[in-house]
N, C-alpha and C positions, 0 to 999 in steps of 0.2 A: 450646433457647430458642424461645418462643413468640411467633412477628410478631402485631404488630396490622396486619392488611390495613389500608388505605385505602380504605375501599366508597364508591365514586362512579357506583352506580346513583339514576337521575331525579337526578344533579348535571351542570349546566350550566356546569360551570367550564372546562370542554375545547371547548367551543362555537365557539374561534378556529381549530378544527381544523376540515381542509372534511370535508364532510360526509361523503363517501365512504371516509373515514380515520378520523371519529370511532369509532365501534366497533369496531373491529380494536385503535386506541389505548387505550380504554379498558380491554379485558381485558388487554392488556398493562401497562397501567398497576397496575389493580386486583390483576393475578397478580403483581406486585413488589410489593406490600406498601410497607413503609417503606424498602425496600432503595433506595438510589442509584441511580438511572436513564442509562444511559450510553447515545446514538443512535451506531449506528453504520454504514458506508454499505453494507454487504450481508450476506448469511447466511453468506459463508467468513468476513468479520470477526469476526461473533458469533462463530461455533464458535471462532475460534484464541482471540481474548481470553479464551472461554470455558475453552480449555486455559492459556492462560499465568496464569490468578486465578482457578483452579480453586478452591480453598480463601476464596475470600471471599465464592462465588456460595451459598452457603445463607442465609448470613447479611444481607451486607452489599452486593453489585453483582449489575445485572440488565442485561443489554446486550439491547438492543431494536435490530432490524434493521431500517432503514425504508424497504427495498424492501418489504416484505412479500409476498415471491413468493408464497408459500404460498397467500396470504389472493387471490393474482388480483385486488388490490384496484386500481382503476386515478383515476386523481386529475388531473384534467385542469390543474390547475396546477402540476405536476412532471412530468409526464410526457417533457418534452423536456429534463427536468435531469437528470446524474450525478446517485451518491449523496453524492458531498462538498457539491453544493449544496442535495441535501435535507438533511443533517447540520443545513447554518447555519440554512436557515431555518426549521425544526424548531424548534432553539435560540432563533435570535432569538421565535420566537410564544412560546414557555416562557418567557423572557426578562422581556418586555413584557407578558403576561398576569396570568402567575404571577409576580412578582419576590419574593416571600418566599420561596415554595417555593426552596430550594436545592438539590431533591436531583437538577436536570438537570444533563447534559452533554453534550458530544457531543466526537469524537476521529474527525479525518480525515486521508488523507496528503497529504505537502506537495507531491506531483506537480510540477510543475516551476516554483515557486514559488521567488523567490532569500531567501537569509537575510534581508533587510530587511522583503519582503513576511508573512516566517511570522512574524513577531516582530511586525509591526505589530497584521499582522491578532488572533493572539492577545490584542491589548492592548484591542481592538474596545469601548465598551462595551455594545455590539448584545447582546455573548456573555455580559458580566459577568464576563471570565475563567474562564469556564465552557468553552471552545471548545481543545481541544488538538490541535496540528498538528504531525507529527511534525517532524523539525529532523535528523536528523542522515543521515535518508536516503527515498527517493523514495516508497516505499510501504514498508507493512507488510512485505511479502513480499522487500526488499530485508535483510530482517534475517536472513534464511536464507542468502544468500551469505558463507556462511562457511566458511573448510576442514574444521574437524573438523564442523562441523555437515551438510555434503555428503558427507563422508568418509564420516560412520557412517550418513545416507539410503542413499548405494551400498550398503552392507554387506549394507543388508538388502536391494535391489535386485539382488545379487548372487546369490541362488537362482535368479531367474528370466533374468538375463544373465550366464552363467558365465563371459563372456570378461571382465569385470568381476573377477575374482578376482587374473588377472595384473597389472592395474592396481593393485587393493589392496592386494596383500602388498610393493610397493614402501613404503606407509607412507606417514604422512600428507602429512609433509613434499616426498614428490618429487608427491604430489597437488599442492598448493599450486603448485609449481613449473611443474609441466607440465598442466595441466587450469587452476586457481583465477586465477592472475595473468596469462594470454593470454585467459580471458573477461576478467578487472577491462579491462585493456588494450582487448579491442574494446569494453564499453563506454562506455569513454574516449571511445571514435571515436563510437558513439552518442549519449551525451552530446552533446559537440561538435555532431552533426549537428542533434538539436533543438534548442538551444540557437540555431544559427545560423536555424534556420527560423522559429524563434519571434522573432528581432532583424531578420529581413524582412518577414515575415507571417504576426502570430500567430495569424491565424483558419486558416492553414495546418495539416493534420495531420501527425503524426511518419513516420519511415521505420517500414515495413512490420517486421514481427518476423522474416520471413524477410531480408529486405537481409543481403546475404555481410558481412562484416565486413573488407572494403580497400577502402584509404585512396579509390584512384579509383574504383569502385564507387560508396563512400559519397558523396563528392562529383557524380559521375552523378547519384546520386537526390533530392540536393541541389541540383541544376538543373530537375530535371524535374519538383518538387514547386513550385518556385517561381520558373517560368519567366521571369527575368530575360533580358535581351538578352545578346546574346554579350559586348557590352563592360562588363559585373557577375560575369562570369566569376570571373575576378581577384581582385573584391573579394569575391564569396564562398568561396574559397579561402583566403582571408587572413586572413578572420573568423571560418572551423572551423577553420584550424592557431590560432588564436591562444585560442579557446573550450578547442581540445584541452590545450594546452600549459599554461591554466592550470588546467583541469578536475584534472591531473595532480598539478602543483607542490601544490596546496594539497590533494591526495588526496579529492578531491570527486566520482570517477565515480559512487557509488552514490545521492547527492543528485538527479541530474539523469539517471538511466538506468533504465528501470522495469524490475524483474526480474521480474515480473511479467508482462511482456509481453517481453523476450528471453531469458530465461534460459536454459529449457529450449529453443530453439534455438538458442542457442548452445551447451550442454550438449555437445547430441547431434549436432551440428556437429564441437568437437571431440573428442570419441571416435571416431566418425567415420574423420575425417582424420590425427588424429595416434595413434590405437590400433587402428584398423581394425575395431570396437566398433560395429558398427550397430545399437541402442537406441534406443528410442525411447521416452523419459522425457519423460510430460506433468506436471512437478512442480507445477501447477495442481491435480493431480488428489490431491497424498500435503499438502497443508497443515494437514491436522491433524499427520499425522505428521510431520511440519517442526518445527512449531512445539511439541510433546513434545520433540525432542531438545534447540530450542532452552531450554527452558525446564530441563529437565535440567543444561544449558552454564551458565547462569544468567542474569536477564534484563539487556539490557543498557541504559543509564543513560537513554533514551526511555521504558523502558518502569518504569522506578522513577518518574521525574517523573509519568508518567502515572497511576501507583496514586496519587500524591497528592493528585494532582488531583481524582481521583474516587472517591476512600478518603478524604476528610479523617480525621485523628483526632480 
């Protein structure tokens, strides 16, 4: 099949882009053709979306990354933003500019955002419904905590950490058991702890990716990050058991715990400790190959809403 590019040379239609962005946007724009334009907040995003809709990126979706490492492009009115807030207001200029063009979008994670907040926001009409925020767990990278999809990253991890093998051949299920549900569990405790930081002071930042994973540990760093008086002690203790407990009940740790940022130390914490497995897995580093196995598993029901949103048929 043969595209008709979209040639927007000497077109000033992109003019609401700053200046320092405009030509880097435009070849990207002009190099997608009529293909669907998805912003997405960095270059691991691209590449994984680019494995999980392998098969529609000739034809039909182009995921544009709007850091633009590559480009060293530097924009002084983002500059002090994450990428999720360049995503919006990407969208919203596309939005507002261009409101016939349909073929933007943009898809960010819902980071520590309660169901209320991701539902509103997606209803935005800044975005046009155009804006998708994941919903069922904290980042992208939270969809790889899965047993068999951890199970079979080890496997192949297992060449190069042979003590990895005696863990294996026990099968998936005593994984699960003994490695899968003591990380979900601490970060339950995770969870809870930013959740409680964010209900005192949300311009506060999360606990460290190293912080041990017990209970008073956790609560130490939960004083120290939001140095309340002695006599708030109390009530912040009462307000992480009670974040934890229901983080739990309603099976909500992956919503509210970035895997992304504890994962792999918790990993290699417990291998560690409970297999005597000293590994040191930056699964930061294997997210293409994550997100193959995932997509192998088949995708899960985030990531179907999300092709429809930016595959309409």
């Amino acid at each position: 099949m043969n595209l008709q590019f979209h040639k927007i040379v000497n077109d000033d239609r992109y003019r609401f882009i700053h200046e320092n962005l405009r030509p880097v946007f435009r070849k990207a724009i002009e190099k997608a053709g009529r293909k669907n334009i998805v912003f997405v907040e960095g270059y691991d995003d691209k590449v994984i979306y680019g494995i999980l809709y392998e098969e529609y990126l000739e034809e039909k979706l182009c995921f544009i990354d709007i850091s633009f490492e590559a480009e060293k492009v530097v924009d002084s009115d983002f500059e002090s933003t994450g990428g999720c807030e360049k995503v919006k207001q990407h969208l919203r200029n596309f939005v507002q500019y261009l409101p016939t063009d349909k073929r933007f979008s943009g898809v960010i994670d819902r980071d520590l955002k309660t169901d209320e907040i991701v539902k509103a926001e997606r209803k935005k009409p800044d975005y046009d419904g155009r804006l998708f925020i994941f919903f069922e767990r904290y980042t992208l990278e939270n969809y790889f905590v899965e047993p068999d999809i951890l199970f079979k990253f080890l496997e192949g991890q297992s060449i190069k950490h042979k003590k990895l093998i005696a863990l294996l051949e026990k099968g998936t299920e005593n994984f699960e058991k003994e490695v899968i549900n003591p990380i979900l569990t601490c970060l339950a405790s995770i969870a809870a702890a930013n959740l409680t930081i964010r209900h005192f002071k949300p311009s506060e930042e999360f606990l460290r990716n190293t912080t041990p994973c017990k209970e008073n540990v956790i609560l130490k760093a939960i004083e120290q990050k939001l140095k309340q008086p002695q006599t708030q002690k109390k009530a912040l203790s009462l307000k992480f058991l009670a974040f934890k407990k229901e983080i739990i009940e309603k099976k909500e740790t992956q919503k509210f715990a970035s895997a992304k940022q504890y994962l792999s130390t918790q990993l290699n914490m417990k291998l560690r400790e409970t297999f005597e497995i000293h590994a040191s897995i930056e699964l930061n580093n294997y997210k293409s190959e994550l997100a193959r196995i995932l997509k192998e598993k088949g995708l899960p029901k985030d990531f179907q809403d999300l092709l429809s949103l930016i595959n309409p048929r």
